[in-house]
N, C-alpha and C positions, 0 to 999 in steps of 0.2 A: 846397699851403700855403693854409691859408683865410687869413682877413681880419676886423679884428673881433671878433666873439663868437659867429662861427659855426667850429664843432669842423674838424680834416683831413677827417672824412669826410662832414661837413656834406650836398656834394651830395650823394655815392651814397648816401647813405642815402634822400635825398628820390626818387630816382630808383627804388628799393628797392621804399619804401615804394608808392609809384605803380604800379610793376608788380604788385604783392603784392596794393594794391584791386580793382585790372583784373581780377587773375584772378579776385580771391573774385568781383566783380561777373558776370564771363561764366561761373564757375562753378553761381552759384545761379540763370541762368536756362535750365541746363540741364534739357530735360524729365527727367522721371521716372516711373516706374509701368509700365501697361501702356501698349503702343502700340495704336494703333489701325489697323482695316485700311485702312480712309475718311480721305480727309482731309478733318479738320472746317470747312474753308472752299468746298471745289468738290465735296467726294464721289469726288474722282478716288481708285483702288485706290492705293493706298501700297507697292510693293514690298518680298516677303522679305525681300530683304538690307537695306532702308533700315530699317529695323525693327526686325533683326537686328542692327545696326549702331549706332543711335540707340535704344537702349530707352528708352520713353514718348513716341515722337514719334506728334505728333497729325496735322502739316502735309506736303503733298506736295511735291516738290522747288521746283517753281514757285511757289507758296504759301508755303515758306518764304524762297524769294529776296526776293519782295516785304517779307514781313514784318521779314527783314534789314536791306531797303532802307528801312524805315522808322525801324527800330532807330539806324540809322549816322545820321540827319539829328540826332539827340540824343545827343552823348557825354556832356557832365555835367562836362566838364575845362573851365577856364580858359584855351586854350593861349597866350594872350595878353598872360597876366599880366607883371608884373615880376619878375625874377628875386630881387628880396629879397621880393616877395610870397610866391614860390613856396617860402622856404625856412622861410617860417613856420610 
């Protein structure tokens, strides 16, 4: 039951909606193209299968943990907000 002037499905939708950014956001940074044999940050050889696996990846397994680990320090969410903030 909502409250107000926000509809029954008020939450899930916002919930929805948030997962639905998430994916397009981690979908468009997926590589694309040709892979490369080198990774372009150490030179280390990039494995067949990861290649195989990953079409258009440029970074080696190590190289791309780091780059991860950089990615995760900026999610871009408010998670702190108020909850009638979040349903605006």
């Amino acid at each position: 039951m909502a409250g107000g002037w926000a509809t029954d499905g008020a939450v899930q939708e916002q919930i929805d909606s948030s997962l639905e950014d998430a994916i397009a956001r981690v979908r468009s940074q997926l590589p694309r193209g040709e892979s490369l044999s080198h990774c372009e940050e150490c030179d280390a050889v990039i494995p067949q299968a990861r290649r195989t696996a990953i079409p258009g990846v440029h970074l080696c397994v190590a190289c791309q943990t780091e780059h991860d680990k950089e990615q995760a320090r900026f999610t871009g969410y408010n998670r702190r907000g108020s909850k009638d903030s979040q349903l605006r």
